[in-house]
Every structure is written in structure tokens, then in C-alpha cells.
C-alpha positions as CSV (number, residue, x, y, z in Angstrom):
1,X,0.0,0.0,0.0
2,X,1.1,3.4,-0.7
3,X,0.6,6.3,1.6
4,X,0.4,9.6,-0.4
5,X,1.5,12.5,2.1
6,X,0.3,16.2,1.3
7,X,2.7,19.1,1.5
8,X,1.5,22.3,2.0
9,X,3.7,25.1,0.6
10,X,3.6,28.4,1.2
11,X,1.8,30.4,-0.9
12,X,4.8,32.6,-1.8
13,X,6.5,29.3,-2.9
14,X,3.3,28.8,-5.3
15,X,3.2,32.4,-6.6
16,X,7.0,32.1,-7.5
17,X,6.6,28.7,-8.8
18,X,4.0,29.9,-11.5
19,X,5.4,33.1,-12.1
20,X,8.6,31.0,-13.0
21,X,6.8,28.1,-15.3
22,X,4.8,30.8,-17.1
23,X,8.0,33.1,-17.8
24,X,10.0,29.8,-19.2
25,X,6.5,27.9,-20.8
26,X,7.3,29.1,-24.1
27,X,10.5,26.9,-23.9
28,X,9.1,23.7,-23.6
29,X,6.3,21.2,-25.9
30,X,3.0,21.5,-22.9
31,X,3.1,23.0,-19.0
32,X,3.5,19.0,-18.3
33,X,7.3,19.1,-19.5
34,X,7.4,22.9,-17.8
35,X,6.3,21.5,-14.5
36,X,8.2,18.5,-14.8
37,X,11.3,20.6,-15.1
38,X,10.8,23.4,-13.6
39,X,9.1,21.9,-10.8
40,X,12.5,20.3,-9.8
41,X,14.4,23.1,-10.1
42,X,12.1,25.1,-7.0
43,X,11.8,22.1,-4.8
44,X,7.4,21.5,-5.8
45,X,6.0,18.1,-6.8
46,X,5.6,18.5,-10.9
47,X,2.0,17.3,-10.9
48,X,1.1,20.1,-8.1
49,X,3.0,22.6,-10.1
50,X,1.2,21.3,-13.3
51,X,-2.2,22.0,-11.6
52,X,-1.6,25.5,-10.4
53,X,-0.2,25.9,-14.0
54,X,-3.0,24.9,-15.6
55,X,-5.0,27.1,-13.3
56,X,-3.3,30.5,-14.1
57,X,-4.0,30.1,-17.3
58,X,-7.5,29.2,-17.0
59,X,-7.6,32.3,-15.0
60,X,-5.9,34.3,-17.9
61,X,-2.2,34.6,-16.8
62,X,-0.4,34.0,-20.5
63,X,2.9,33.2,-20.4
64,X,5.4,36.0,-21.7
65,X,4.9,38.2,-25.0
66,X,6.9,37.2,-28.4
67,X,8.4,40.0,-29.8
68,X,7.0,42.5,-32.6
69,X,7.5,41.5,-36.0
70,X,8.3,44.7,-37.2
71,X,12.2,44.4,-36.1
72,X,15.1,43.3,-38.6
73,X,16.0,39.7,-38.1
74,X,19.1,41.2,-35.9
75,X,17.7,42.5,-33.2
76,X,14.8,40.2,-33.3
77,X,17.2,37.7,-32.3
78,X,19.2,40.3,-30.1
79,X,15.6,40.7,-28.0
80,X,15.0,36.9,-27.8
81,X,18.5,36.1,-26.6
82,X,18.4,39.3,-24.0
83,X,14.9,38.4,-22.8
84,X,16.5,34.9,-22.5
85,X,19.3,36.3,-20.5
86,X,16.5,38.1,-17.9
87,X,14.5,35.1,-17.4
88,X,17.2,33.1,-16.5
89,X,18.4,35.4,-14.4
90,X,15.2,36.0,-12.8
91,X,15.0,32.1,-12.3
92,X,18.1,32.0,-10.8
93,X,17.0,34.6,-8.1
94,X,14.0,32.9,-7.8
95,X,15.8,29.9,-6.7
96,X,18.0,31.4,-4.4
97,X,15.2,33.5,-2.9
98,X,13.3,30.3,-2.2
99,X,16.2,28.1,-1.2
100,X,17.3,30.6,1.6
101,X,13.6,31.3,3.2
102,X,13.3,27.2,3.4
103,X,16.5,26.9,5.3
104,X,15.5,30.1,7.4
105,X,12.2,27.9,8.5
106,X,14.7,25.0,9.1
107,X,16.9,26.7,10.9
108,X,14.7,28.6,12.9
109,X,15.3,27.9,16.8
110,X,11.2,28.3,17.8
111,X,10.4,25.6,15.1
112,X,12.1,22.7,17.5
């Protein structure tokens, strides 16, 4: 028999979560591969991350804008790899931001 435990996370966790899976969508084939990835990368079971995915868009959070067509090819591809850049910068924040609040809650002295 398997027991199937819930985990709670905070909802900042959530919000970040999302925020991060819609930002990076775009980059993979359905929000299944997204969460599976993604999911990993901020410490959140994919298939919870899935469902609040598939929830903010229901909701009619769209993952991030393409860029105009009106550009030369150049900077076209300039914006894309830039915008690139950001969001994996962003994620990388986001990661750190979430890593050091969940050993603050570990390592908080009141919690024992």
C-alpha cells in the first residue's frame, strides 16, 4: 500500500513557482514538460505545479509576450537572446530566494 502524504507550501512558494513556469513555458512542448522541469528546479512536486499551471491560465495569466514582428531579423534575435538572459536570471534569483527562506524555516530555533 502506498501512503500519499500532502505538502503544504507556502503560498509565496506557489506564486514564484507559477510566475517561474509561465516566464519559461514558451521553452518547452505543454506545461506537463514545464512543471516536470521546472518543478524540480524550486523544490514543488511537478503534478502540483502542473495544476496550479494549468489554473493560471484558466484564470488568464499567458505566459510572456513574443516579440514585434516589425524588427530586422538582428535584433529580433538580439531581444530573444536578452529576454533569455533576464528570465534566466530571474529564475536563478528565484531559486535562491526560495532556497534561503526554506533553510531560514529550518533553521529557525522556535520551530524545534
Amino acid at each position: 500500500m502506498v501512503v500519499i502524504m500532502s505538502k503544504r507550501y507556502p503560498p509565496e512558494v506557489r506564486e514564484k513557482a507559477v510566475r517561474l513556469a509561465l516566464e519559461r513555458l514558451d521553452e518547452f512542448e505543454s506545461p506537463y514538460a514545464a512543471a516536470r522541469t521546472i518543478g524540480l528546479m524550486v523544490d514543488v512536486h511537478y503534478e502540483t505545479l502542473r495544476v496550479w499551471i494549468k489554473k493560471a491560465l484558466a484564470e488568464g495569466s499567458r505566459p510572456a509576450a513574443q516579440p514585434p514582428q516589425g524588427l530586422p531579423p538582428a535584433e529580433r534575435e538580439e531581444l530573444l537572446r536578452l529576454r533569455k538572459e533576464v528570465r534566466d536570471r530571474k529564475q536563478a534569483n528565484e531559486i535562491l530566494k526560495l532556497a534561503s527562506a526554506f533553510f531560514a524555516r529550518e533553521l529557525d530555533p522556535r520551530r524545534h
